[in-house]
C-alpha positions, -999 to 999 in steps of 0.1 A, spaced: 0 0 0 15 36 -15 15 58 19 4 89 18 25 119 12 24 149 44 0 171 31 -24 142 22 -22 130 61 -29 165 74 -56 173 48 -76 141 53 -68 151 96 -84 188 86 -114 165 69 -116 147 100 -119 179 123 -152 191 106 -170 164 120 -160 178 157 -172 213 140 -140 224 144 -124 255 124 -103 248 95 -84 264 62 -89 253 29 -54 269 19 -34 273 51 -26 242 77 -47 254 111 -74 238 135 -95 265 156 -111 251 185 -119 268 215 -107 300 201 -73 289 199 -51 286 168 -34 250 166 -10 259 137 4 230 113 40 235 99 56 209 73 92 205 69 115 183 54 148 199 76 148 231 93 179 247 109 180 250 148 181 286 147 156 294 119 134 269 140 141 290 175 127 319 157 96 305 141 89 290 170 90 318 190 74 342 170 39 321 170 23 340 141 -4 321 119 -19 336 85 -59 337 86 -78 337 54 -114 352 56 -128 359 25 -107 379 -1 -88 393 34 -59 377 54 -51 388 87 -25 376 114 -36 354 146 -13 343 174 -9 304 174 -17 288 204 -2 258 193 21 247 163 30 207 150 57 202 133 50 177 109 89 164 95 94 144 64 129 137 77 140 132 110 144 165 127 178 167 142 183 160 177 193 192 185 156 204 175 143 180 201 168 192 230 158 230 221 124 215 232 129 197 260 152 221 272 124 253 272 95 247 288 74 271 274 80 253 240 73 222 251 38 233 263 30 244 231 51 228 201 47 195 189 68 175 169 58 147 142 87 125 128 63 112 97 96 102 79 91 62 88 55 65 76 65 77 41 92 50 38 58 22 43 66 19 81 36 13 102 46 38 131 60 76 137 79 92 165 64 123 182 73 143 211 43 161 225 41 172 261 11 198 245 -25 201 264 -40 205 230 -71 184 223 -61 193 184 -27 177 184 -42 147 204 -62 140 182 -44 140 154 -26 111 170 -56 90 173 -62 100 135 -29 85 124 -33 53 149 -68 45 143 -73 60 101 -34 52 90 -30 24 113 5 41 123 18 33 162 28 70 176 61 67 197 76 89 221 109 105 214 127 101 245 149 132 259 181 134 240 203 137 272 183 111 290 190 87 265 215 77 244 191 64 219 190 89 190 162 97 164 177 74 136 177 43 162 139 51 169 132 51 133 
């Protein structure tokens, strides 16, 4: 069976979230529920720094009608195609105001036909739960943890 490319996963997860009545884009990758922004950004690789700043910047692009306006995210997945690099995943674990509100998705086993994808989410947001009950119980995929980097000596390729 062909697996399906990122943007197909989150599209048929922002398919999925209408039946909750939840909030989503057409053209940009967001969930509103609650009044909250949960933002969806897809990478192949991303450097640390570049990351840092996104990250802390939180800005998501709202379309309403011909008009776009700027929202704060309360929320943001990162959805990789490739394993993000374990620096990434320190940065996270190491700041505890991203960890309450950034998610990561290693999706890169998943497009190589793997049954299972390594996450590291330590979010309250019902969004980003959900979407891991999408991929178990739609995609069939087994969500694993990523375990912190200086905790460990397992790295992300070993999870894969």
């Amino acid at each position: 069976m062909k697996m399906p490319r990122v943007w197909e996963i989150l599209k048929r997860f922002k398919d999925s979230c209408e039946f909750h009545g939840w909030k989503t884009s057409e053209s940009e990758d967001w969930v509103e529920f609650e009044d909250k922004y949960h933002n969806f950004l897809w990478t192949r690789d991303i450097h640390p720094s570049s990351f840092k700043t996104i990250a802390s910047n939180r800005k998501c692009v709202v379309r309403e009608g011909l008009l776009y306006h700027v929202v704060e995210a309360s929320y943001t997945a990162w959805l990789f195609s490739e394993s993000p690099p374990e620096v990434l995943v320190k940065t996270i674990f190491d700041n505890p105001d991203f960890s309450k509100r950034i998610a990561v998705y290693d999706l890169s086993p998943i497009l190589k036909g793997k049954n299972h994808c390594i996450k590291l989410n330590h979010t309250d947001s019902h969004v980003f739960h959900e979407f891991e009950s999408f991929l178990q119980n739609e995609l069939k995929v087994k969500v694993k943890p990523i375990s912190n980097p200086d905790s460990s000596s397992e790295n992300l390729a070993i999870a894969n």
